[in-house]
Structure formats: C-alpha cells, structure tokens
N, CA, C and O atoms as a Maestro MAE file, in Angstrom:
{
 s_m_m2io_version
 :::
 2.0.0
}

f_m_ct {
 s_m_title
 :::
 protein
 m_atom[264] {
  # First column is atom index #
  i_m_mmod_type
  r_m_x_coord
  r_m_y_coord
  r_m_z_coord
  i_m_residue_number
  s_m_chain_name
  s_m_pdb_residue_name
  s_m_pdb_atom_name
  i_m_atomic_number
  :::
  1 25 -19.775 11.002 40.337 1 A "UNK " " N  " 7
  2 3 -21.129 10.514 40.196 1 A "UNK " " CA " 6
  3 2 -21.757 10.468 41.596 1 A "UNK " " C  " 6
  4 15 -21.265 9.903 42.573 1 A "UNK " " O  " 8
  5 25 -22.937 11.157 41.552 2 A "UNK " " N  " 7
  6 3 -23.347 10.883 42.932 2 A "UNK " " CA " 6
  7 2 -23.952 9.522 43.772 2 A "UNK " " C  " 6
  8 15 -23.975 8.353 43.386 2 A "UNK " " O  " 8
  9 25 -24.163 9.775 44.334 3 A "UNK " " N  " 7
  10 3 -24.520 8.078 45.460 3 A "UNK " " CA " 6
  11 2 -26.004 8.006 45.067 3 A "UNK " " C  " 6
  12 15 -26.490 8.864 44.330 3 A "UNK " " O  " 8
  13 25 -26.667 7.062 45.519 4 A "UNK " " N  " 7
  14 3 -27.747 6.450 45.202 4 A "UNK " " CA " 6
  15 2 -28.532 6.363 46.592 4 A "UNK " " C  " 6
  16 15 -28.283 5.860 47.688 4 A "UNK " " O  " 8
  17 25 -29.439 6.980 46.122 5 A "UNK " " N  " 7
  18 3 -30.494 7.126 47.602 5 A "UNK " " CA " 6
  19 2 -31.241 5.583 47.994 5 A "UNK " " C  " 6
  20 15 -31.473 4.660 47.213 5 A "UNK " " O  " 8
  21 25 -31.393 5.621 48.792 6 A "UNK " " N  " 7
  22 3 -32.004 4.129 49.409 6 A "UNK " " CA " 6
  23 2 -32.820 4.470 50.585 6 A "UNK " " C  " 6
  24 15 -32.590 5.170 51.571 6 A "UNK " " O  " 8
  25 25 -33.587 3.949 50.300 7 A "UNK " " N  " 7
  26 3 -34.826 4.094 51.454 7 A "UNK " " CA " 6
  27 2 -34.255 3.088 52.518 7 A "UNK " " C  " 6
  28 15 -33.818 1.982 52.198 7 A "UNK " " O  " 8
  29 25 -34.301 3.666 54.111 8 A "UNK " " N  " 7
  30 3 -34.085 2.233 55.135 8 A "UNK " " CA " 6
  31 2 -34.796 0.970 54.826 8 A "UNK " " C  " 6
  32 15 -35.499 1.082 53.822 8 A "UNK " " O  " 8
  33 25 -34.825 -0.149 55.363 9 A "UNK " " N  " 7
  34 3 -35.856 -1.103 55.797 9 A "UNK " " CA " 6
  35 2 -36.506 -0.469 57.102 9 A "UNK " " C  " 6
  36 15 -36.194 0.183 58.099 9 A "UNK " " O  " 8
  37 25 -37.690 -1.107 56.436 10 A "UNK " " N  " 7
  38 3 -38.632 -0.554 57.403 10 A "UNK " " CA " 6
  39 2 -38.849 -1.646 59.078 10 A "UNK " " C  " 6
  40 15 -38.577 -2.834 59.250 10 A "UNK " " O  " 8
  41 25 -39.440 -0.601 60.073 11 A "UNK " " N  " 7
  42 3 -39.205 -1.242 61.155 11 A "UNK " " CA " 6
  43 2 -40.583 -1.191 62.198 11 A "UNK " " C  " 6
  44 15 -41.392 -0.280 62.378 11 A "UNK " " O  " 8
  45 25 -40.515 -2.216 62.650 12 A "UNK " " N  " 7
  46 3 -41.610 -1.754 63.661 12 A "UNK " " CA " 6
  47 2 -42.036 -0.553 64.175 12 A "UNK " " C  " 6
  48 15 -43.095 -0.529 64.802 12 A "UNK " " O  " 8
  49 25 -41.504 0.274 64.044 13 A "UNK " " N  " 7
  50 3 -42.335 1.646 64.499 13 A "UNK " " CA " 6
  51 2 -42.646 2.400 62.787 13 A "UNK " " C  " 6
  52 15 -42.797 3.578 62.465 13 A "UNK " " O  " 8
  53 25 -42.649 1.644 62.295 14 A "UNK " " N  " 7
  54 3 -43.319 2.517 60.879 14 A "UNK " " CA " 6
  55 2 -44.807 2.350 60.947 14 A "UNK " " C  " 6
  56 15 -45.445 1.622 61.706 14 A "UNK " " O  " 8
  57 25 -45.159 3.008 60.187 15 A "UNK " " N  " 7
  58 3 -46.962 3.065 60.428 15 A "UNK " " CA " 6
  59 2 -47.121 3.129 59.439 15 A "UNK " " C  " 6
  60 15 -46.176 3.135 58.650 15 A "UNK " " O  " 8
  61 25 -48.456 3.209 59.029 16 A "UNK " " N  " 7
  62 3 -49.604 3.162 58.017 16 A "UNK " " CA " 6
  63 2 -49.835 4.271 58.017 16 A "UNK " " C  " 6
  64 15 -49.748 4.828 59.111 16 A "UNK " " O  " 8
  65 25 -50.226 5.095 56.831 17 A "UNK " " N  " 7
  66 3 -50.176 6.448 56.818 17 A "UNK " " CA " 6
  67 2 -51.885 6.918 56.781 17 A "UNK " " C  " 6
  68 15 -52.390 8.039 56.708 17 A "UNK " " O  " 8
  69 25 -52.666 5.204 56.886 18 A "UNK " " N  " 7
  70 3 -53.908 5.877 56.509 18 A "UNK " " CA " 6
  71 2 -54.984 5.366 57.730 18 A "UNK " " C  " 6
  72 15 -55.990 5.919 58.175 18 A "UNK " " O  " 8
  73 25 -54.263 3.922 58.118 19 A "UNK " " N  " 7
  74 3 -54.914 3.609 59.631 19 A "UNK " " CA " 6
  75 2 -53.835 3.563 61.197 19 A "UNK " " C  " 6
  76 15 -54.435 3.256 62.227 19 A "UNK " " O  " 8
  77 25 -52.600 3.807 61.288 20 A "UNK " " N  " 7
  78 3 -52.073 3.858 62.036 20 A "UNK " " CA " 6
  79 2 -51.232 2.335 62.275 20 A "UNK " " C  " 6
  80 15 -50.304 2.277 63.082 20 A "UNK " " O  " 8
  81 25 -51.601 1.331 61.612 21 A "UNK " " N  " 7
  82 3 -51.471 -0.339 61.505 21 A "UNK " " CA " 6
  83 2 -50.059 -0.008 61.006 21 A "UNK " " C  " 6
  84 15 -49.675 1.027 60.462 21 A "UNK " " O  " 8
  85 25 -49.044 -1.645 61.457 22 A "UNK " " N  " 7
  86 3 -47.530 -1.240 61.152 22 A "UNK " " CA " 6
  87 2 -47.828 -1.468 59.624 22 A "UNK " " C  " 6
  88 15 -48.655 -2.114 58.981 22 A "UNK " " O  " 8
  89 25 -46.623 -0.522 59.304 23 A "UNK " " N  " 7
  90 3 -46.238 -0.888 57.766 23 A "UNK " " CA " 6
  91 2 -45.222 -1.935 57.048 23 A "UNK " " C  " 6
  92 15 -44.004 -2.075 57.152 23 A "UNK " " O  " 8
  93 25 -46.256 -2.650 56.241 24 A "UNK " " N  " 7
  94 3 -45.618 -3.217 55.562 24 A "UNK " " CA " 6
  95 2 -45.733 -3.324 54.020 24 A "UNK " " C  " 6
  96 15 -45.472 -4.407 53.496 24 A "UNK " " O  " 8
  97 25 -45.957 -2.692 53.567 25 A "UNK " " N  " 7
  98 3 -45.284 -1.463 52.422 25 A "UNK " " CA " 6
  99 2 -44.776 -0.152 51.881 25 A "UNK " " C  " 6
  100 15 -45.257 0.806 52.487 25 A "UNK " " O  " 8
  101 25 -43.902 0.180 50.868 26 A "UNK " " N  " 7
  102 3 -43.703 1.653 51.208 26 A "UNK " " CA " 6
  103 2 -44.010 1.857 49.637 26 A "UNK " " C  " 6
  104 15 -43.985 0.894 48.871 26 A "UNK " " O  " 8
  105 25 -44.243 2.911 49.287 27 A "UNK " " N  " 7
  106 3 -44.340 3.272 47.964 27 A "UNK " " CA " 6
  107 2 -43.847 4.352 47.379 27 A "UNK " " C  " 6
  108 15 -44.406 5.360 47.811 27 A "UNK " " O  " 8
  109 25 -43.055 4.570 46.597 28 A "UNK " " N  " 7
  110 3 -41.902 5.566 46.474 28 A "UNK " " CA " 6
  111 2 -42.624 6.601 45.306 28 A "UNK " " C  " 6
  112 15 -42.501 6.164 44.162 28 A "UNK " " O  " 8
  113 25 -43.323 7.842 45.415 29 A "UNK " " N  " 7
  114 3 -43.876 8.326 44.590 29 A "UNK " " CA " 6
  115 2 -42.480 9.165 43.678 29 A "UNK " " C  " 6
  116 15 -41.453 9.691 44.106 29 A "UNK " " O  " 8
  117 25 -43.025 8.985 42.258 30 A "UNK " " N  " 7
  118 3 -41.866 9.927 40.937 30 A "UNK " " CA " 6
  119 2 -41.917 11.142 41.865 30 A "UNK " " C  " 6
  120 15 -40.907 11.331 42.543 30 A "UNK " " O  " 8
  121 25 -42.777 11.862 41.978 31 A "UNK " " N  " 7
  122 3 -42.145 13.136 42.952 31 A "UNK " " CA " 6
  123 2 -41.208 13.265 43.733 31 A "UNK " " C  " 6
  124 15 -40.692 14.356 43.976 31 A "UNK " " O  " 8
  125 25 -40.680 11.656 44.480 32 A "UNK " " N  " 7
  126 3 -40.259 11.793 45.369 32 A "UNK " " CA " 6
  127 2 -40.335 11.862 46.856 32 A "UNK " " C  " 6
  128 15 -39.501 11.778 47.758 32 A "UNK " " O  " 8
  129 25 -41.087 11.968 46.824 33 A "UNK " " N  " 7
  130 3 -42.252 11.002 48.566 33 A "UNK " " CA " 6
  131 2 -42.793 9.299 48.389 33 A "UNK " " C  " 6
  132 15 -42.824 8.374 47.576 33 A "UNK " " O  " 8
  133 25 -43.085 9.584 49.467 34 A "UNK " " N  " 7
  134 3 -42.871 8.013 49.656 34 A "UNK " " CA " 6
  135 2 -44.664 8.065 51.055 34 A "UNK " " C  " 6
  136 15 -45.087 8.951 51.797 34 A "UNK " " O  " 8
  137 25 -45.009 7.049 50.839 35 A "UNK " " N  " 7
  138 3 -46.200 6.413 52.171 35 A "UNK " " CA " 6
  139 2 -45.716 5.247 52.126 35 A "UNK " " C  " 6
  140 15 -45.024 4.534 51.398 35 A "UNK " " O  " 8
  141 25 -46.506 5.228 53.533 36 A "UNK " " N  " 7
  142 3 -46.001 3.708 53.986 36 A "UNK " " CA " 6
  143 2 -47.595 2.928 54.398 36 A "UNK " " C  " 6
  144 15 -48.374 3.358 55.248 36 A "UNK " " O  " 8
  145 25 -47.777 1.808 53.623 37 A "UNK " " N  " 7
  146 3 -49.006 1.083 54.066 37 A "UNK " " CA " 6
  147 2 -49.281 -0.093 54.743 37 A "UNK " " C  " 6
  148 15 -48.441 -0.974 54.559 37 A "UNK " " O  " 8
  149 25 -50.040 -0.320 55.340 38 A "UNK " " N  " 7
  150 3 -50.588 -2.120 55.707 38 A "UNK " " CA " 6
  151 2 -50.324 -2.356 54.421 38 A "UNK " " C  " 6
  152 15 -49.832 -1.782 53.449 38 A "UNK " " O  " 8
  153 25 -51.047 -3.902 54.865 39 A "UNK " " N  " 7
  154 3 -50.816 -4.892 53.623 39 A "UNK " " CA " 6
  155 2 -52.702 -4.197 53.350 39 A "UNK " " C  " 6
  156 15 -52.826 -3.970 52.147 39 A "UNK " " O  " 8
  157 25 -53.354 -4.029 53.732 40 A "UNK " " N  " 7
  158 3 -54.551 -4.010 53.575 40 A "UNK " " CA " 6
  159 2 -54.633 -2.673 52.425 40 A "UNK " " C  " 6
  160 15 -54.916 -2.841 51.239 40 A "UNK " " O  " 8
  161 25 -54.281 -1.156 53.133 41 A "UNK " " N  " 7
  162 3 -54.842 -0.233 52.304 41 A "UNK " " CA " 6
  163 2 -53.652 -0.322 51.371 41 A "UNK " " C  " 6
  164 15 -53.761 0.521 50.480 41 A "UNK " " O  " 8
  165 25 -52.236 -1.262 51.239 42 A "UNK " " N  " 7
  166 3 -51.644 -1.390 50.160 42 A "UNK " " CA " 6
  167 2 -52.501 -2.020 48.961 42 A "UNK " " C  " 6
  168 15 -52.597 -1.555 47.825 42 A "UNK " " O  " 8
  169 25 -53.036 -3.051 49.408 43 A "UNK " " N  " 7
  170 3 -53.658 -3.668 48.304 43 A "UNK " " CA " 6
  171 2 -54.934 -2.585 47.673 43 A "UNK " " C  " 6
  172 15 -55.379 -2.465 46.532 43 A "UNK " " O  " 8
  173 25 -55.223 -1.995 48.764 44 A "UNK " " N  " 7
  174 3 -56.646 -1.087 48.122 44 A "UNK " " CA " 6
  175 2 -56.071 -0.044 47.262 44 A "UNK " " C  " 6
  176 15 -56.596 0.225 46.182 44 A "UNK " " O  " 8
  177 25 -55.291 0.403 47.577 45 A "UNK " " N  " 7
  178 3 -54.346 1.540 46.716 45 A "UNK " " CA " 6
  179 2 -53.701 1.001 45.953 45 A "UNK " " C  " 6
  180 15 -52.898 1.859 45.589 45 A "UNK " " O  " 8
  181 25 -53.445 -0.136 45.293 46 A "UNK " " N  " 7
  182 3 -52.353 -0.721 44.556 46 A "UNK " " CA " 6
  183 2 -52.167 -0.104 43.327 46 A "UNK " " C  " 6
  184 15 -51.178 0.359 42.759 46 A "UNK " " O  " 8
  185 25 -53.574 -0.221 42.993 47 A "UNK " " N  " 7
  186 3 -54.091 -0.292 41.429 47 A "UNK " " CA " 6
  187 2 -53.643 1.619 41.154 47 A "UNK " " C  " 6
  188 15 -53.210 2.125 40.119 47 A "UNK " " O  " 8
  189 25 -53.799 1.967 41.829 48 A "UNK " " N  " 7
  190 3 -53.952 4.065 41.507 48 A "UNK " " CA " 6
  191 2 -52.456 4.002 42.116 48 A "UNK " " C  " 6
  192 15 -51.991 4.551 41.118 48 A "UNK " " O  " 8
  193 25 -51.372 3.801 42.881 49 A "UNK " " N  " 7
  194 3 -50.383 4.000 43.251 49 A "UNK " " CA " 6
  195 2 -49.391 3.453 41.070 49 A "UNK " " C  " 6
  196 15 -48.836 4.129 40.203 49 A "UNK " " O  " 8
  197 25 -49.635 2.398 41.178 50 A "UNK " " N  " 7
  198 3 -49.404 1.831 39.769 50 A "UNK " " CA " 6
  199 2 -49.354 2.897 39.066 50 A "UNK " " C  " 6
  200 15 -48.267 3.426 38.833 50 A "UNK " " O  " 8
  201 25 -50.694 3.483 38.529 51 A "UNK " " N  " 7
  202 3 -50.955 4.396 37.769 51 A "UNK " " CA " 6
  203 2 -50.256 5.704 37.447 51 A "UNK " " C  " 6
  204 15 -50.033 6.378 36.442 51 A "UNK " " O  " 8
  205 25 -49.980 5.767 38.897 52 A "UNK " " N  " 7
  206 3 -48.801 7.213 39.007 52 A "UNK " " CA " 6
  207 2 -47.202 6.878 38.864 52 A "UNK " " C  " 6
  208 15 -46.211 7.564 39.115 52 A "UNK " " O  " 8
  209 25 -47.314 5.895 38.491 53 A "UNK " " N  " 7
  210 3 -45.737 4.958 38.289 53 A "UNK " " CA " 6
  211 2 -44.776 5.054 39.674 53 A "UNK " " C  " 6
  212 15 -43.640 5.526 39.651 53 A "UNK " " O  " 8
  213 25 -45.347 4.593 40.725 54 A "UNK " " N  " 7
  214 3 -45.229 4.562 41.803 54 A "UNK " " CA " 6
  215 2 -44.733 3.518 41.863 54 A "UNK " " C  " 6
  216 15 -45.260 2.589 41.251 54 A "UNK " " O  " 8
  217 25 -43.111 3.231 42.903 55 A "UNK " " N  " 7
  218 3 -42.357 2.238 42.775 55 A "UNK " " CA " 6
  219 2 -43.200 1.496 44.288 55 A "UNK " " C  " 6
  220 15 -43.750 2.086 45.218 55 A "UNK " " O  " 8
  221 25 -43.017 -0.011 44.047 56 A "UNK " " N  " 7
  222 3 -44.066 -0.473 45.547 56 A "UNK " " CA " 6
  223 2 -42.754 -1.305 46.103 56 A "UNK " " C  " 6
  224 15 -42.029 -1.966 45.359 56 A "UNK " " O  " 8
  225 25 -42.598 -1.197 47.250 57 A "UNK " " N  " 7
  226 3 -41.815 -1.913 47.507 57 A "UNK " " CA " 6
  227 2 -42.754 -3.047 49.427 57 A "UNK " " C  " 6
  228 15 -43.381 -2.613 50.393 57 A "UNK " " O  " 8
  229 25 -42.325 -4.401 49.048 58 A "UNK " " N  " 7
  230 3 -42.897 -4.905 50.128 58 A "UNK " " CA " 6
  231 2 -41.676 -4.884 51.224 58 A "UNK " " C  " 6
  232 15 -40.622 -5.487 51.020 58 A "UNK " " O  " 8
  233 25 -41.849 -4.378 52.010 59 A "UNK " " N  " 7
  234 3 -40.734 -4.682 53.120 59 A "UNK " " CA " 6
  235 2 -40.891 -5.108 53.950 59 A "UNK " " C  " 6
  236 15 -41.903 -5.080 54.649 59 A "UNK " " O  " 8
  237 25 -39.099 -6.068 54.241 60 A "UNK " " N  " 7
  238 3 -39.286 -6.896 55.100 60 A "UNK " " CA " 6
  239 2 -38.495 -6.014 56.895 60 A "UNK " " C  " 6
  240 15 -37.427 -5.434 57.085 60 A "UNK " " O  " 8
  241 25 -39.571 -6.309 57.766 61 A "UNK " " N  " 7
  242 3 -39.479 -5.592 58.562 61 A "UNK " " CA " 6
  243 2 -37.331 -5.845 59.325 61 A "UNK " " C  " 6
  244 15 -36.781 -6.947 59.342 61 A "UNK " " O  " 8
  245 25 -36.825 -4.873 59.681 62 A "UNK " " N  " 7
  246 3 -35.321 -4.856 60.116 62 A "UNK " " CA " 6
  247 2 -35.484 -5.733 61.551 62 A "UNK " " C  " 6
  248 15 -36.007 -5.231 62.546 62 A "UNK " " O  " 8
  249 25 -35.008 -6.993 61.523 63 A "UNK " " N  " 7
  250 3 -35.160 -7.887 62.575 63 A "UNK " " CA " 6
  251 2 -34.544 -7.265 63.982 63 A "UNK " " C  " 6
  252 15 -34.703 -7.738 65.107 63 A "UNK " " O  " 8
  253 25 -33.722 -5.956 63.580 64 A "UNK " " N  " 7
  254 3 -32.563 -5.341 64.578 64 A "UNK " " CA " 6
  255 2 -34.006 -4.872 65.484 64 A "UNK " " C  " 6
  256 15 -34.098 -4.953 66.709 64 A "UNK " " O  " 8
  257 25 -34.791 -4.506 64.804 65 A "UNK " " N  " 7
  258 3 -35.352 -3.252 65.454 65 A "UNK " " CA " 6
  259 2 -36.723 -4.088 66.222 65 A "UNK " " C  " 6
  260 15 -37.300 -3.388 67.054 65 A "UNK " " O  " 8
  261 25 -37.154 -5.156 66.073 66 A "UNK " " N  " 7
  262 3 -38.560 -5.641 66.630 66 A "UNK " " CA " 6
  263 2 -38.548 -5.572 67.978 66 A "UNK " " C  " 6
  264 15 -39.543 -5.903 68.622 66 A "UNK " " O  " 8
  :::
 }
 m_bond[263] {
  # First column is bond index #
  i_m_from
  i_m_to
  i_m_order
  :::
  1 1 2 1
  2 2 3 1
  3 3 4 2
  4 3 5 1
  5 5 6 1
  6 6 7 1
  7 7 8 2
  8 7 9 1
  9 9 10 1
  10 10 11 1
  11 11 12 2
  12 11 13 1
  13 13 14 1
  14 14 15 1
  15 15 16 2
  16 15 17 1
  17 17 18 1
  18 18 19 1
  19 19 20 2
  20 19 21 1
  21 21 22 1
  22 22 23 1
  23 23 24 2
  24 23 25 1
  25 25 26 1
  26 26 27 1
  27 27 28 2
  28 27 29 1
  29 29 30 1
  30 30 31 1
  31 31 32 2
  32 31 33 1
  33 33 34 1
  34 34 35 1
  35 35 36 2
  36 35 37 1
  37 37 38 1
  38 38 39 1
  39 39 40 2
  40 39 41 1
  41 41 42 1
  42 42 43 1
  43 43 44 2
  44 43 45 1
  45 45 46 1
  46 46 47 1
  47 47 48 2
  48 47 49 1
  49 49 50 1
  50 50 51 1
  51 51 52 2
  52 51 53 1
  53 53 54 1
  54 54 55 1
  55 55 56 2
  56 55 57 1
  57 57 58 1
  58 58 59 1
  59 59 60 2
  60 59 61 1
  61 61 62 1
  62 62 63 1
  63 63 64 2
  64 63 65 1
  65 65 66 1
  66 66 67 1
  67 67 68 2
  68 67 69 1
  69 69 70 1
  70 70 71 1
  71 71 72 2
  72 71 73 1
  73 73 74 1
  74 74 75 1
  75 75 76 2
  76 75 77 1
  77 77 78 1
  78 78 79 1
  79 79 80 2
  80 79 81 1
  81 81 82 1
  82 82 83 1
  83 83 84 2
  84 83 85 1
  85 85 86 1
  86 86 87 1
  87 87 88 2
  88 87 89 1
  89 89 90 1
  90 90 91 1
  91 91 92 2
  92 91 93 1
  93 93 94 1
  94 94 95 1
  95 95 96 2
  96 95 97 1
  97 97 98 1
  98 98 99 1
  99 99 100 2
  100 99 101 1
  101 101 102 1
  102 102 103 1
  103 103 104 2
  104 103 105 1
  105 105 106 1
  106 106 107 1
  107 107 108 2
  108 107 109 1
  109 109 110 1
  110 110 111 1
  111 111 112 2
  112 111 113 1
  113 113 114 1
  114 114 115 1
  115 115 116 2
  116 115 117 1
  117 117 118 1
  118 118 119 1
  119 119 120 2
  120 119 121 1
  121 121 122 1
  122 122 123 1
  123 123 124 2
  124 123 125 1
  125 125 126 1
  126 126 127 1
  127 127 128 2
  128 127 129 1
  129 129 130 1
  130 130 131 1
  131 131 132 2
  132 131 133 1
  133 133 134 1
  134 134 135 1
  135 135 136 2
  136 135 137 1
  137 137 138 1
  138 138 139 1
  139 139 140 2
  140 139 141 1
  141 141 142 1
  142 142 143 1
  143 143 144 2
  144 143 145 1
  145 145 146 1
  146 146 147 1
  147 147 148 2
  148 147 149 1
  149 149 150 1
  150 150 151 1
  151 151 152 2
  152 151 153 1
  153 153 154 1
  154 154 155 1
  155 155 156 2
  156 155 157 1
  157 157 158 1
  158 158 159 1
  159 159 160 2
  160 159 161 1
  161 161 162 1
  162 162 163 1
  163 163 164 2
  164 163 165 1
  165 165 166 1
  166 166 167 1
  167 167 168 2
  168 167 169 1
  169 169 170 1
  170 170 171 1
  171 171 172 2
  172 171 173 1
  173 173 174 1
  174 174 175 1
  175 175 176 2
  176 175 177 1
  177 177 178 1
  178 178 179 1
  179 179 180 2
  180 179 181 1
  181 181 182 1
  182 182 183 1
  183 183 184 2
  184 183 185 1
  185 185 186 1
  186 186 187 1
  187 187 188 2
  188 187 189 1
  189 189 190 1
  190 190 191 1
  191 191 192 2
  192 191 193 1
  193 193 194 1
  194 194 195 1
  195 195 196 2
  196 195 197 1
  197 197 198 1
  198 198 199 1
  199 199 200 2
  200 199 201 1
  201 201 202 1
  202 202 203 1
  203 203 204 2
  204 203 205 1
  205 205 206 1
  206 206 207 1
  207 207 208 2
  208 207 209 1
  209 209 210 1
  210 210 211 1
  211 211 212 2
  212 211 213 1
  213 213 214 1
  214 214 215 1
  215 215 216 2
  216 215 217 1
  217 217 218 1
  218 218 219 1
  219 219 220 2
  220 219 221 1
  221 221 222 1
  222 222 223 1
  223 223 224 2
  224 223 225 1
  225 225 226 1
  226 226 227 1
  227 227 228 2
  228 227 229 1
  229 229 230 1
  230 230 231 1
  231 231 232 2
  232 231 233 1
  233 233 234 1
  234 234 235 1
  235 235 236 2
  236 235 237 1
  237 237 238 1
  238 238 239 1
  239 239 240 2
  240 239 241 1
  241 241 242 1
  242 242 243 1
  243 243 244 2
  244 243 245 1
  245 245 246 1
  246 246 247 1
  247 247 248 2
  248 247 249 1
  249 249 250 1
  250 250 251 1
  251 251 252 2
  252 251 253 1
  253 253 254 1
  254 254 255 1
  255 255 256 2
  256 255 257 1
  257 257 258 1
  258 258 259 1
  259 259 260 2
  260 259 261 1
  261 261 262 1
  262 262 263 1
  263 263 264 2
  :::
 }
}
C-alpha cells in the first residue's frame, strides 16, 4: 500500500500567492495543487475554493523555522 502524501507545515518563508503576505493558509486543490493564502484573500476566496471541493487547511506556522 502506498504512503500517504502530507503537505509540510508551513513556515515563515511561505507566501501568499496573491499579495506576497506570509501564509497562513494552504488549500489543497482535487487536482492536486495546492495555494497558499493570508488570512485575508483566504477568507475572500473561501467561499469558491469550497466550491471546487478544495481541502482548506489553517496552518500553524513550524516554530523550527521563525
């Protein structure tokens, strides 16, 4: 059986894919890609990320890495 993919925790150098702001969400599209958002254009995108059955995940930033 194969292994199970897992996205890292996310870290201070992750970004926002739409203003450059750190990320603190990621959203795992059924295709198989993934963005990473603020809390801001997360919330603006919430509703249409949903729609595409887009997994949301809030992450908590990897304390290793700040």
């Amino acid at each position: 059986m194969p292994g199970t993919l897992t996205s890292p925790p996310l870290t201070a150098a992750d970004r926002c894919d739409r203003c450059s702001a750190g990320a603190r969400v990621r959203a795992v599209l059924s295709s198989g890609g993934e963005l990473l958002f603020c809390q801001h254009h997360a919330n603006e995108h919430e509703d249409r990320l949903r729609s595409m059955n887009a997994t949301i995940v809030t992450g908590v930033l990897d304390e290793a890495t700040i």
